[in-house]
DSSP file (Angstrom, degrees, kcal/mol; ACC not computed):
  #  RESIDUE AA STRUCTURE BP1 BP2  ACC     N-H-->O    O-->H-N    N-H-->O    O-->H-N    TCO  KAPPA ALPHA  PHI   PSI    X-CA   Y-CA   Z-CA
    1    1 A X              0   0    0      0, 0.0    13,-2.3     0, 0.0     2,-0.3   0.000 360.0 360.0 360.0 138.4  -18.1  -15.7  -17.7
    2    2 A X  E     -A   13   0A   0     11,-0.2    11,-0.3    43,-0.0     2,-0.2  -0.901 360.0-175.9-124.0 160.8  -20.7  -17.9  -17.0
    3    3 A X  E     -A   12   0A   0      9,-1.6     9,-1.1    -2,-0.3    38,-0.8  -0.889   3.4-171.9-163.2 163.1  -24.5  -17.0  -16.8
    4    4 A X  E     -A   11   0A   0     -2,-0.2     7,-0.2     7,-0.2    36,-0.1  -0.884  26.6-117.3-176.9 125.7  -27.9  -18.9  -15.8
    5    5 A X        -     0   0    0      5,-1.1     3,-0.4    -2,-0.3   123,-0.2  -0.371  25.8-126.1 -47.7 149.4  -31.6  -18.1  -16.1
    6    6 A X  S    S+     0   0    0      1,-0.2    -1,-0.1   121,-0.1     4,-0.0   0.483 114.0  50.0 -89.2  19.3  -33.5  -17.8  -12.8
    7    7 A X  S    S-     0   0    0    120,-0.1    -1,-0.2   122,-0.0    27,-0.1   0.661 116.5-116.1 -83.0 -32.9  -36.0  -20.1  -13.8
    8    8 A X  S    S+     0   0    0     -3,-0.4     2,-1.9     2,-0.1    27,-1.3   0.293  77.8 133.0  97.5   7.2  -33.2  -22.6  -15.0
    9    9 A X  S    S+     0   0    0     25,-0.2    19,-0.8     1,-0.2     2,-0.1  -0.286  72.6   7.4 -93.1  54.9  -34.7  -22.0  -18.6
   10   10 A X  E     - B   0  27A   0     -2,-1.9    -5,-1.1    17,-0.3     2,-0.5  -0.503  55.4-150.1 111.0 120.6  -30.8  -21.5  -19.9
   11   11 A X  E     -AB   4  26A   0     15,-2.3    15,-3.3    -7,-0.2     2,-0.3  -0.949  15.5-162.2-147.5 144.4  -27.0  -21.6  -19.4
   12   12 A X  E     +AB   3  25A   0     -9,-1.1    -9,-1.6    -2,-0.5     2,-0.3  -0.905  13.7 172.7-124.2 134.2  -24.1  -19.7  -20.7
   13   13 A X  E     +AB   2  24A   0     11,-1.5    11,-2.1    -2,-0.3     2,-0.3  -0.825   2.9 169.4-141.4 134.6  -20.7  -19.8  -21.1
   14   14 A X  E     + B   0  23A   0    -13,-2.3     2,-0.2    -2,-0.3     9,-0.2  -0.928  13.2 154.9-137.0 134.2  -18.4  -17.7  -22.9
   15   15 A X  E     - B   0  22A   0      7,-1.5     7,-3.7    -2,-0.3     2,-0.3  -0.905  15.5-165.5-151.2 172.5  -14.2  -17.8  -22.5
   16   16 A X  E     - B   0  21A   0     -2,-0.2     5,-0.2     5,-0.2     2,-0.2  -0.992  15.1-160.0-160.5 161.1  -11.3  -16.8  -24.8
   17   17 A X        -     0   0    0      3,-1.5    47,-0.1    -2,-0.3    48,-0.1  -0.550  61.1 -77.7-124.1-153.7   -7.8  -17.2  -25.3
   18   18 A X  S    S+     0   0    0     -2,-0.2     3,-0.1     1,-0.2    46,-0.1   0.307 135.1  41.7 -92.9  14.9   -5.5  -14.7  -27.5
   19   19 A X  S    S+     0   0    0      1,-0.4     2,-0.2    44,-0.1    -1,-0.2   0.761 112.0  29.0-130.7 -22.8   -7.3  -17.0  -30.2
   20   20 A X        -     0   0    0      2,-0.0    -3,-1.5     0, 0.0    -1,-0.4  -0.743  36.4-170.4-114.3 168.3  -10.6  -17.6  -29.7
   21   21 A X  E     +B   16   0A   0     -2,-0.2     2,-0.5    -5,-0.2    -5,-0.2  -0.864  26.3 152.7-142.3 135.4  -13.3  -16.6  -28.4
   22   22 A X  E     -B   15   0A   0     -7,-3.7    -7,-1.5    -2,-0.2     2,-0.5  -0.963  21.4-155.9-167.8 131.9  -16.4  -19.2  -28.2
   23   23 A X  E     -B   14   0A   0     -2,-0.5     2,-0.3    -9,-0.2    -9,-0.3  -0.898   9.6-142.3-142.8 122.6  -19.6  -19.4  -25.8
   24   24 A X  E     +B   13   0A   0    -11,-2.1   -11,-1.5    -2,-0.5     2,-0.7  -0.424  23.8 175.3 -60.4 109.0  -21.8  -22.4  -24.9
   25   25 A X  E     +B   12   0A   0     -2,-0.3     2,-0.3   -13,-0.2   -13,-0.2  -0.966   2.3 178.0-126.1 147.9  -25.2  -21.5  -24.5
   26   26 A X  E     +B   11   0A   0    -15,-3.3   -15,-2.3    -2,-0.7     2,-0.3  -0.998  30.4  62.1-141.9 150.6  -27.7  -24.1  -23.9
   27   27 A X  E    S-B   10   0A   0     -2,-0.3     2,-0.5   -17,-0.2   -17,-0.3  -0.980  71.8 -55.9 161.6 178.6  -31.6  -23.7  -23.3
   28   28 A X        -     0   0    0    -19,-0.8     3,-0.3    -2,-0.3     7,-0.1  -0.939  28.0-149.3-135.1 134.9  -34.9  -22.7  -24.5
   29   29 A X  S    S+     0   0    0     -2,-0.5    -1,-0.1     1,-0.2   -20,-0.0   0.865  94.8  60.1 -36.3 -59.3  -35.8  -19.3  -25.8
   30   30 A X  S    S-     0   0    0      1,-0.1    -1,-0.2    -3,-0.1   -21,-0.1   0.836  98.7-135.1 -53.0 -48.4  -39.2  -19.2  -24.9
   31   31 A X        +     0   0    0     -3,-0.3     3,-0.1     2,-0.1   -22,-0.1   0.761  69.9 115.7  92.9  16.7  -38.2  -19.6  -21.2
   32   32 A X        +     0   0    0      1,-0.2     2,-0.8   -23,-0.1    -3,-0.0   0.836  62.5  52.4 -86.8 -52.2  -41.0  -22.2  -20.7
   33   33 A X  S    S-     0   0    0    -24,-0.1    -1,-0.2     2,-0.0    -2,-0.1  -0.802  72.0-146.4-116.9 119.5  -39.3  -24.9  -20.0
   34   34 A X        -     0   0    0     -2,-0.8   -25,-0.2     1,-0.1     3,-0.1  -0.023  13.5-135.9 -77.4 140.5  -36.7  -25.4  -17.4
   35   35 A X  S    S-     0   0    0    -27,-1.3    -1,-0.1     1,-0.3     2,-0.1   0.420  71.6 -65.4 -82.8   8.1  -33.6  -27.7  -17.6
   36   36 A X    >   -     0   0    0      3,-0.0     3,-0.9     2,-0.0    -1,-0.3  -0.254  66.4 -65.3 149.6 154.4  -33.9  -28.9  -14.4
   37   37 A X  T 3  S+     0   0    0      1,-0.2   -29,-0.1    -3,-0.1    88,-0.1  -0.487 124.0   5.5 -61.6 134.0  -33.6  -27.3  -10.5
   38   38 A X  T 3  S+     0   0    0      1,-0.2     2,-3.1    86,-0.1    -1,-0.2   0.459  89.1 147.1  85.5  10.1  -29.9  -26.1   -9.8
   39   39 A X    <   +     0   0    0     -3,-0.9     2,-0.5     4,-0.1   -29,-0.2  -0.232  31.8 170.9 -70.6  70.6  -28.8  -26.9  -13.8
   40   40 A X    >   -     0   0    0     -2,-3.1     3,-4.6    41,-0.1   -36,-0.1  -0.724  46.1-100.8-114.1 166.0  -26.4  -24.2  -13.9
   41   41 A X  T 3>>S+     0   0    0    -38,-0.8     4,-1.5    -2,-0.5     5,-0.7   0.601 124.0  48.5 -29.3 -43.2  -23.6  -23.0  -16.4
   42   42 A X  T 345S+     0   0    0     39,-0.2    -1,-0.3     1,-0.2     5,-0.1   0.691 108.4  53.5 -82.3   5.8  -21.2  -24.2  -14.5
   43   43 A X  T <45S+     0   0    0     -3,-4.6    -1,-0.2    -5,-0.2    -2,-0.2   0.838 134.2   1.5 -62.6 -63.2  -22.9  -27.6  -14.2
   44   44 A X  T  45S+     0   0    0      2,-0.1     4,-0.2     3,-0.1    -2,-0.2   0.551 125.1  51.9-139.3  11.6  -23.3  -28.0  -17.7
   45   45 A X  T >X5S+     0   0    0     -4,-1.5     4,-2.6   -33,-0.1     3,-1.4   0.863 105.4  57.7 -45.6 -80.8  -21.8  -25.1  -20.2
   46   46 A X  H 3><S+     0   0    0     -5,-0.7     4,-3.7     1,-0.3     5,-0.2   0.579 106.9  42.1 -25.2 -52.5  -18.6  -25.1  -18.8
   47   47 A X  H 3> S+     0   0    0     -6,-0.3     4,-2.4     2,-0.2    -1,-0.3   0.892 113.1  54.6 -40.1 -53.8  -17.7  -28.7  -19.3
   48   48 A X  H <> S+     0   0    0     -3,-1.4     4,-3.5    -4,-0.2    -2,-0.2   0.971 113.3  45.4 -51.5 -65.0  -19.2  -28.6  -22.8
   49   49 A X  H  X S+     0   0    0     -4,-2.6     4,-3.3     2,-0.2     5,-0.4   0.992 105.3  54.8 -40.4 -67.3  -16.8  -25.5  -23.4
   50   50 A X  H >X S+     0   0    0     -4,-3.7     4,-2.3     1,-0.2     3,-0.8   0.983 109.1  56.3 -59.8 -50.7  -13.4  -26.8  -22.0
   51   51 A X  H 3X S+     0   0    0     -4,-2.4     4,-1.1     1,-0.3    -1,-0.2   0.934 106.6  45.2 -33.1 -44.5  -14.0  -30.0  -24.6
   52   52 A X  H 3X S+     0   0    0     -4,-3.5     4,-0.9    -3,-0.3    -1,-0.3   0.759 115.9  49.2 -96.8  -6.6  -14.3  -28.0  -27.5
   53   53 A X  H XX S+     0   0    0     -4,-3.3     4,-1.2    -3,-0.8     3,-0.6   0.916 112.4  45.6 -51.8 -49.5  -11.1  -26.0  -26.3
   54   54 A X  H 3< S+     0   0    0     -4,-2.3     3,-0.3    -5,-0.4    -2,-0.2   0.775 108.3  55.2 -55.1 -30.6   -9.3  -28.9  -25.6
   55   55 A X  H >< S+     0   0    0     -4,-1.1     3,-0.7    -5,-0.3    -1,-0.2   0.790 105.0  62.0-109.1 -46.3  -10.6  -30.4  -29.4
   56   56 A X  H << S+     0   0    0     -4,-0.9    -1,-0.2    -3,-0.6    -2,-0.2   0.850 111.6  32.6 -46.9 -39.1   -8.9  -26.8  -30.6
   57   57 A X  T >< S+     0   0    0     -4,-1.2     3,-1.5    -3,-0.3    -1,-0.2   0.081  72.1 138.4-111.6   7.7   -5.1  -27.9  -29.3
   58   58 A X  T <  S+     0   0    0     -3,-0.7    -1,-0.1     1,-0.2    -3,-0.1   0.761  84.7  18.2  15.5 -51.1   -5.4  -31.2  -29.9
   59   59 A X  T 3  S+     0   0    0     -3,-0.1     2,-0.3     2,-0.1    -1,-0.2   0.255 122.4  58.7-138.8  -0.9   -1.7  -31.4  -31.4
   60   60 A X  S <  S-     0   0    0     -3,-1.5     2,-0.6     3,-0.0    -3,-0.1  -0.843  83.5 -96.5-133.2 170.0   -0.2  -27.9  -29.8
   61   61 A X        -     0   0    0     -2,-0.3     2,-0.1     1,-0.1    -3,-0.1  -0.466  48.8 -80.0 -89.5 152.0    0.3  -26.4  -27.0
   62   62 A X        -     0   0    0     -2,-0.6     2,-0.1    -5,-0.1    -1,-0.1  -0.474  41.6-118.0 -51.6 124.6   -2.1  -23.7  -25.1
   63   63 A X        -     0   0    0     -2,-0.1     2,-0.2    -3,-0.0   -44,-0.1  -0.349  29.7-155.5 -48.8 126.0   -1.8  -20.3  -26.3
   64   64 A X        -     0   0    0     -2,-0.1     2,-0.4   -47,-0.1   -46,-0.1  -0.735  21.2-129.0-110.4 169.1   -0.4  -18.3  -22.8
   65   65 A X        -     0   0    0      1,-0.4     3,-0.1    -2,-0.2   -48,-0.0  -0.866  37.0 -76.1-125.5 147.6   -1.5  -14.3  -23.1
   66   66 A X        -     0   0    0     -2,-0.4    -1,-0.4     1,-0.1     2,-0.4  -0.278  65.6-106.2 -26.9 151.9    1.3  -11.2  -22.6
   67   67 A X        -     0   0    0     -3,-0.1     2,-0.4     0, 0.0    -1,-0.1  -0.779  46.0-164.4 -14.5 106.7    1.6  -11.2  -18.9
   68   68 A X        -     0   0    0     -2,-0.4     2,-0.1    -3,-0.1    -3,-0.0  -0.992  22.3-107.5-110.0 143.6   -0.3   -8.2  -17.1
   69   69 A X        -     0   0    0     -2,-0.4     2,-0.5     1,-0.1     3,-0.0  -0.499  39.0-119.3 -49.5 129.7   -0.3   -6.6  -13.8
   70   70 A X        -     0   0    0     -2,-0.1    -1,-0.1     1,-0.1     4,-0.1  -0.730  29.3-109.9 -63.7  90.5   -3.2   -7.2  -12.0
   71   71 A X    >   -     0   0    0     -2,-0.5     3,-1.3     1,-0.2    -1,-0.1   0.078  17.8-123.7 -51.7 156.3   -5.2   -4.3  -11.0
   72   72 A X  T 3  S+     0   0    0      1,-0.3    -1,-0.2    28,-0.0    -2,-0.0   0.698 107.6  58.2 -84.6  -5.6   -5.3   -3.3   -7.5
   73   73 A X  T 3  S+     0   0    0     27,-0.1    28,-3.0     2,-0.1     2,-0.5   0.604  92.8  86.2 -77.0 -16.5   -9.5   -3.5   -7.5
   74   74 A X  E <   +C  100   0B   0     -3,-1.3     2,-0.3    26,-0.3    26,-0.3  -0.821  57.1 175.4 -91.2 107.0   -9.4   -7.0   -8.5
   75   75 A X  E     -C   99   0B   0     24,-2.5    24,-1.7    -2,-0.5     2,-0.5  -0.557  34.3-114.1-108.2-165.0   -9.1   -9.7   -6.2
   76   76 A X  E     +C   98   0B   0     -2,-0.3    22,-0.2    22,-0.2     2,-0.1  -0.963  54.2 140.2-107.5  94.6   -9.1  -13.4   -6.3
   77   77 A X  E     -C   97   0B   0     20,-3.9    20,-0.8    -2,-0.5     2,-0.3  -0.204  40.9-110.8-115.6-142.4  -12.2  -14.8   -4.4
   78   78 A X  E     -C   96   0B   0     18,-0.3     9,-0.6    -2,-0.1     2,-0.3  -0.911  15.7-164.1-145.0 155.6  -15.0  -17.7   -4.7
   79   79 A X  E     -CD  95  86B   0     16,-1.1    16,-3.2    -2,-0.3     7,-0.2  -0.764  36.8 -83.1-119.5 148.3  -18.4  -17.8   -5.4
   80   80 A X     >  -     0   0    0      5,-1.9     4,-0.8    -2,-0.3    14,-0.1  -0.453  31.7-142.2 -27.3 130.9  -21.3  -20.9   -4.8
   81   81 A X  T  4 S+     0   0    0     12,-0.3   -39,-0.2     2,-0.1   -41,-0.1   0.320  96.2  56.2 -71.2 -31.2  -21.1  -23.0   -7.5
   82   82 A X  T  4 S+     0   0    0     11,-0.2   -44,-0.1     3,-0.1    -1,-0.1   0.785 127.6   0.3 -90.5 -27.0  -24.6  -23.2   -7.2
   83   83 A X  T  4 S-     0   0    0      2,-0.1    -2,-0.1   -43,-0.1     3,-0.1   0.386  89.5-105.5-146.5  20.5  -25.8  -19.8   -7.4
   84   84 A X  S  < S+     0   0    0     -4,-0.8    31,-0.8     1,-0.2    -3,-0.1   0.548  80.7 123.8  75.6   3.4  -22.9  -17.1   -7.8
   85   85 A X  S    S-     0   0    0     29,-0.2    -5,-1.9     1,-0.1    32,-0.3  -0.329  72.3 -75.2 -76.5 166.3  -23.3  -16.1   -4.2
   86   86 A X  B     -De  79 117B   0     30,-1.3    32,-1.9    -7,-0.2    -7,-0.2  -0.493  57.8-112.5 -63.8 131.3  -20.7  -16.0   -1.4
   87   87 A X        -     0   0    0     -9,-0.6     2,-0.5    -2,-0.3    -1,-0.1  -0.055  16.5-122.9 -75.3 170.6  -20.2  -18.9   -0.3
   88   88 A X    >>  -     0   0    0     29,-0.1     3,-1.4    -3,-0.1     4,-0.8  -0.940  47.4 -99.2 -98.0 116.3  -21.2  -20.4    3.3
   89   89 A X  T 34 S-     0   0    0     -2,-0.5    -1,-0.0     1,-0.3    -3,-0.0  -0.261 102.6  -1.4  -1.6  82.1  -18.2  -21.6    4.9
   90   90 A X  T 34 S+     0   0    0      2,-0.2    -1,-0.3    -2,-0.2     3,-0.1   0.657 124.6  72.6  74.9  24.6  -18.0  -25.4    4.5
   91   91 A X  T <4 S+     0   0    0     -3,-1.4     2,-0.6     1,-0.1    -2,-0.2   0.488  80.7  61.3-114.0 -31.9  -21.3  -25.6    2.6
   92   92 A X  S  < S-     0   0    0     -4,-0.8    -2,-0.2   -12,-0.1    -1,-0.1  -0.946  79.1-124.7-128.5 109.2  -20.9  -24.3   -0.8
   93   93 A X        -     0   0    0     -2,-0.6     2,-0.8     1,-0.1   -12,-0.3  -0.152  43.4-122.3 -48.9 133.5  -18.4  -26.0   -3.5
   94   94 A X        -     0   0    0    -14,-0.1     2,-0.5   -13,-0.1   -14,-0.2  -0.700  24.6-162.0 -97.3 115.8  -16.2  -23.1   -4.5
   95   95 A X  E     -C   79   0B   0    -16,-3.2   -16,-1.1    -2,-0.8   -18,-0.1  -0.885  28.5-132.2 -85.6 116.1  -15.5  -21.5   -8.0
   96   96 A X  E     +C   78   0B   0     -2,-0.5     2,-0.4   -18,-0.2   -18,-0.3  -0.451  39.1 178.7 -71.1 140.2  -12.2  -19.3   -7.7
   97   97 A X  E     -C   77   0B   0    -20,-0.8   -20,-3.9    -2,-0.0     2,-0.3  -0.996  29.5-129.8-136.2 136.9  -13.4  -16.3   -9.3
   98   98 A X  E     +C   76   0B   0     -2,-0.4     2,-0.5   -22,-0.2   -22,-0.2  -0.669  41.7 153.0 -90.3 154.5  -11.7  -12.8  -10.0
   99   99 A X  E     -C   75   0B   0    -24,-1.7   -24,-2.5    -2,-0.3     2,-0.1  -0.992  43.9 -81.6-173.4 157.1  -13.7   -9.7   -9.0
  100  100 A X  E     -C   74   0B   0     -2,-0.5   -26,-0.3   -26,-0.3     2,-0.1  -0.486  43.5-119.1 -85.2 137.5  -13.9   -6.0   -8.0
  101  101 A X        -     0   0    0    -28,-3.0     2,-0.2    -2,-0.1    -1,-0.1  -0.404  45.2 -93.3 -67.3 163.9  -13.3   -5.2   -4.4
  102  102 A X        -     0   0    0     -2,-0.1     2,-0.5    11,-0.1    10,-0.2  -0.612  48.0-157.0 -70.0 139.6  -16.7   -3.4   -3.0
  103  103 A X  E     -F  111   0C   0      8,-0.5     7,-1.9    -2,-0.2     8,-0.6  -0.911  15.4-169.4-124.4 159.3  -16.0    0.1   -3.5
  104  104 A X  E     +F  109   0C   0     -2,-0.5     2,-0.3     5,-0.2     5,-0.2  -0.983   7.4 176.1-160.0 120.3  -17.8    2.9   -1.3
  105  105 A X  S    S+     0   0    0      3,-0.8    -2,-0.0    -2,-0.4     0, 0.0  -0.994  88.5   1.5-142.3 120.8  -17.4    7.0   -2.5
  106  106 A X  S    S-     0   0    0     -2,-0.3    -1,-0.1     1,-0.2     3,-0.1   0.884 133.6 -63.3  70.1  35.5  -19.6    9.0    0.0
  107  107 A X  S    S+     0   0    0      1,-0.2     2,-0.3    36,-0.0    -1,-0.2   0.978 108.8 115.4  45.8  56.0  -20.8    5.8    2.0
  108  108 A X  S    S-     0   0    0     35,-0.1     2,-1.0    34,-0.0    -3,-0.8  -0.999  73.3-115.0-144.4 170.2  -22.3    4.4   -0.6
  109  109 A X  E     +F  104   0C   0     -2,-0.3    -5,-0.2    31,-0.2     3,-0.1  -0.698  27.6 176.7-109.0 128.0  -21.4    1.0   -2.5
  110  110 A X  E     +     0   0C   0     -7,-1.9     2,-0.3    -2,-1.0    -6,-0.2   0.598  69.9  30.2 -92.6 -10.7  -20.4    1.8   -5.9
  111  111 A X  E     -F  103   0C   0     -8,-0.6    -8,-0.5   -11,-0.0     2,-0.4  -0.935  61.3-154.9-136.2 151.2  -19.4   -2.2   -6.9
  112  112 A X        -     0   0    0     -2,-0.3   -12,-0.1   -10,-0.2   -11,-0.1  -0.995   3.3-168.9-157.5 119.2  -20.8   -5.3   -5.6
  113  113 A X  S    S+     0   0    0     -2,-0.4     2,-0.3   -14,-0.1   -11,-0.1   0.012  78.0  30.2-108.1  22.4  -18.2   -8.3   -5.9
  114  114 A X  S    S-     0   0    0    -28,-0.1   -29,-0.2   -35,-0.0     3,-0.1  -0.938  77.0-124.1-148.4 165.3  -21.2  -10.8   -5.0
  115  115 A X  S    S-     0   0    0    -31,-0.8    21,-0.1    -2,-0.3   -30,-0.1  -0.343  75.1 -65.5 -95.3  54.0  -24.4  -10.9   -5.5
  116  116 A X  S    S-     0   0    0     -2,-0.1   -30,-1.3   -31,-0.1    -1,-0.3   0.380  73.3 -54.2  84.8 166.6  -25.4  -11.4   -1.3
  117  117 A X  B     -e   86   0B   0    -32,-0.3     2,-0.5    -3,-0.1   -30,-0.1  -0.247  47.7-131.0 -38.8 107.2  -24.5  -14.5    1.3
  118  118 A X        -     0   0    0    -32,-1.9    -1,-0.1    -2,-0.1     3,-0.1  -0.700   5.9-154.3 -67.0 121.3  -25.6  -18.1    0.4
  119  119 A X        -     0   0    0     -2,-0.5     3,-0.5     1,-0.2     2,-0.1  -0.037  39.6-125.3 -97.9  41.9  -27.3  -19.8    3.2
  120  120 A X  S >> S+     0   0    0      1,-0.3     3,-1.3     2,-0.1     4,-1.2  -0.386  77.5   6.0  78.7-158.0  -26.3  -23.3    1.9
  121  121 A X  H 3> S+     0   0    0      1,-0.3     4,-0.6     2,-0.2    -1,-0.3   0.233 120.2  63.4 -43.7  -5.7  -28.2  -25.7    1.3
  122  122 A X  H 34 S+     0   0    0     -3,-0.5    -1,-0.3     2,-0.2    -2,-0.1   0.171 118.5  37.6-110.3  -7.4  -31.7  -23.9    1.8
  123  123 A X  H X4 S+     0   0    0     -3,-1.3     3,-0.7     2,-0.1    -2,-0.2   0.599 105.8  69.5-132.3 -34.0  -30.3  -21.5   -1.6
  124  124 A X  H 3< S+     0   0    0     -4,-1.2    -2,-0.2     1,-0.2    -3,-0.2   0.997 111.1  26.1 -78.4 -62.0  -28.7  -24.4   -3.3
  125  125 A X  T 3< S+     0   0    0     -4,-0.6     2,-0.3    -5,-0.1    -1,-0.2   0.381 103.0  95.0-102.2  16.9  -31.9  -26.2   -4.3
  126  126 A X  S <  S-     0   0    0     -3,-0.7   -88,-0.1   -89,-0.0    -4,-0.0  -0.866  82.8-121.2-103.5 155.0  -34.0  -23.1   -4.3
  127  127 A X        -     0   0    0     -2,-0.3  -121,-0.1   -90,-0.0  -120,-0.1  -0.433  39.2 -91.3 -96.9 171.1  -34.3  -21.6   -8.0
  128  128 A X        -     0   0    0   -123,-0.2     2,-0.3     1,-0.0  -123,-0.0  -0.046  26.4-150.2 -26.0 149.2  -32.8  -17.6   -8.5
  129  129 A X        -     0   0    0      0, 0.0     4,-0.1     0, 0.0  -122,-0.0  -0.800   7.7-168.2-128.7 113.7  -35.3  -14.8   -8.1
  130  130 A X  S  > S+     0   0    0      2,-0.3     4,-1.7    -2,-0.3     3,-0.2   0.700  86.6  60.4 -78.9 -30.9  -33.9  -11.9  -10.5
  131  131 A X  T  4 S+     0   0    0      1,-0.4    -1,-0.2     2,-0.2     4,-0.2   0.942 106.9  44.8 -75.2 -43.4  -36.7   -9.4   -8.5
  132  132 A X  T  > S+     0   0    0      1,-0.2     4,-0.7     2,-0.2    -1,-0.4   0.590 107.5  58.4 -92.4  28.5  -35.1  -10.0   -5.4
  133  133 A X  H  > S+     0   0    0      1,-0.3     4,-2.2     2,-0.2     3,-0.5   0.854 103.2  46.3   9.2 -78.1  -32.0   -9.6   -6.7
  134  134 A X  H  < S+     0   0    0     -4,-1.7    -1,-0.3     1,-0.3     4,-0.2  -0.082 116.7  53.9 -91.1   2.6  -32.4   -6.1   -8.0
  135  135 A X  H  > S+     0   0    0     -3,-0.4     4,-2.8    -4,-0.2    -1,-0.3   0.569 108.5  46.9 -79.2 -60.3  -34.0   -5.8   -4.3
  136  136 A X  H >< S+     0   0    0     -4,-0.7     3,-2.2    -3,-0.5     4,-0.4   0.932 116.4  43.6 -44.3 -89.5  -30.7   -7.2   -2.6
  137  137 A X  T 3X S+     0   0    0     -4,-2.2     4,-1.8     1,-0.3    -1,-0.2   0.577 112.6  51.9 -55.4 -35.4  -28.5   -4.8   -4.8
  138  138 A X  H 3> S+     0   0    0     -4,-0.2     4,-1.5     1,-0.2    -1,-0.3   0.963 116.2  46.1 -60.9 -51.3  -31.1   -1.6   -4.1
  139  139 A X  H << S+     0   0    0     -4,-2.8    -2,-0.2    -3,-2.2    -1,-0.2   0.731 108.4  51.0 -57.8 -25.2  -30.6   -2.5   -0.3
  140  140 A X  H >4 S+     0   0    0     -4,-0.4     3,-0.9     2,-0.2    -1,-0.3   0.737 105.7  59.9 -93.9 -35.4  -27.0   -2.9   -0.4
  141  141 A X  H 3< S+     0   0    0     -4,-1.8    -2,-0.2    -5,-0.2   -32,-0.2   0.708 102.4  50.7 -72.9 -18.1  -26.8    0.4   -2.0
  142  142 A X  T 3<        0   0    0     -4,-1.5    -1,-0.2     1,-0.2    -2,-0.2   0.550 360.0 360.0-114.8  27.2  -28.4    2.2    0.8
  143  143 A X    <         0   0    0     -3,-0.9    -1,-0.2    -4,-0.1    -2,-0.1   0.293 360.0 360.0 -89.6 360.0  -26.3    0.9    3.7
């Protein structure tokens, strides 16, 4: 799971296997000062993370987990790389990501497997806004 301030002031990442569990956060608290336009987790947590997995197994092999069925609400999609949105068709480097289908009881949406449309480059270098967010997701909820 990967995470990012919308200021940039922070990035997270947190992963596990059936032995670990260990998350990269990198940042300042205060929230003053930014690590840099578009510096997100998967920019620079992730990397940091798969090293110190790799640093774990050195000398063994990867730990594989039981096999499970895949529930039927869960697909396989991608997100923006840059901002966790859907990506824009031949614009947005793609992270495969697993997720809940949109679900809708009584025409309303009861999951939201994105957080709205990337419009490319114009979203890639602009930073997050968490207000419209929480705007987005109120809007999406009354369609």
């Amino acid at each position: 799971k990967t995470g990012s301030t919308s200021a940039y002031a922070d990035a997270w990442y947190c992963g596990f296997d059936p032995n670990y569990t260990t998350v990269v956060w990198l940042g300042f608290d205060q929230g003053l000062v930014s690590l840099g336009r578009g510096q997100v987790a998967s920019f620079l947590t992730v990397p940091i993370w798969g090293k110190i997995y790799h640093s774990f197994y050195l000398d063994d092999e990867y730990p594989s987990f039981e096999k499970i069925e895949k529930p039927e609400n869960v697909i396989l999609d991608g997100v923006c790389s840059y901002n966790g949105k859907k990506p824009k068709e031949g614009v947005c480097p793609i992270i495969p990501s697993l997720m809940l289908k949109d679900r809708y009881v009584d025409n309303k949406l009861q999951s939201v497997s994105s957080s709205g449309d990337c419009r490319g480059e114009e979203d890639h270098y602009s930073s997050l806004n968490f207000d419209d967010f929480l705007k987005d997701l109120d809007e999406k909820k009354d369609e």
